[in-house]
C-alpha positions, 0 to 999 in steps of 0.5 A: 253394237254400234262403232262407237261403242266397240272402238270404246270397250276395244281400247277398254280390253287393249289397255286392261290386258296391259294391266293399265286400269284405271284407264281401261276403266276411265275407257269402260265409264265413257262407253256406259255414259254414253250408252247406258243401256247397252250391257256391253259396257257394264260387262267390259267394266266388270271384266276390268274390275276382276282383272285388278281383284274387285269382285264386288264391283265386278258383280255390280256391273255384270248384274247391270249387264244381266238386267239389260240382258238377261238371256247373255249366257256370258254375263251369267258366266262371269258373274258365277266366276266373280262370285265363285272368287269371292267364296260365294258359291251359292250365287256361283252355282245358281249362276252355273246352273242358269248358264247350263240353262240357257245353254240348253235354250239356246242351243250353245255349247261354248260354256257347257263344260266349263259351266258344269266344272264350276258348277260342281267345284260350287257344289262341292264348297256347298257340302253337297257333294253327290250333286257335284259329282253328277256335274263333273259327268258332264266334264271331260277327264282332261279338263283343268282350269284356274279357280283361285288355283289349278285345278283338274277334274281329278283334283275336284273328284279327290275333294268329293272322295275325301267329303264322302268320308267325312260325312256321317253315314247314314 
């Protein structure tokens, strides 16, 4: 990335962690302006357009950050989160699923755990439970995180006891 633009997406990532939007987004236009084909304004802007709750225009941006670059895991990551936000769990378990994909390729677990953890909270929001159990294998027992809530690797394994005995039986 080029000084510019990383000066550019700084400021954009200073003035959203000060809940100043607006301008972090005014900062994220300039840099996708001036450098529209590089993916890394389109992701700050995304991650701008979360922070303030517009997952919409999120996902509009990371698919552009995608399309630039579509072996970023990151971008992947992101935008299953933003959908996952906007009850879309179908994007947002393809998307898990592509990021534990790419993780595998690429040799990079940074995003395994996380991924399989989001990954089965999609599932499970799916109905498709026993699949989301064989995701939540693949996380450690401590996990927990935000999903438009806490929630722990036991809250999401109690969700799926309690699917099971929902469902019909065979």
């Amino acid at each position: 990335m080029n000084v510019d633009l990383d000066s550019l997406l700084q400021k954009a990532a200073e003035l959203a962690r000060g809940d100043r939007f607006a301008e972090a987004l005014d900062a994220c236009s300039a840099a996708i302006s001036k450098y529209p084909e590089q993916p890394e304004g389109y992701a700050k802007r995304a991650y701008v357009n979360a922070r303030e709750g517009d997952y919409e225009k999120a996902i509009a941006d990371i698919d552009t950050a995608i399309k630039l670059s579509p072996a970023e895991i990151e971008y992947w990551y992101a935008r299953g989160r933003y959908a996952t936000s906007l009850g879309d769990y179908s994007r947002a378990a393809s998307d898990f699923a592509r990021v534990l994909d790419l993780s595998e390729s690429h040799g990079n677990s940074y995003y395994v755990e996380p991924a399989h953890f989001f990954h089965a909270y999609a599932l499970i929001y799916l109905g498709r439970i026993e699949e989301a159990l064989q995701a939540l294998e693949n996380v450690n027992d401590s996990f927990e995180t935000w999903v438009n809530e806490r929630v722990s690797k036991s809250d999401l394994k109690t969700r799926c006891t309690r699917s099971n005995q929902l469902s019909p039986g065979p």
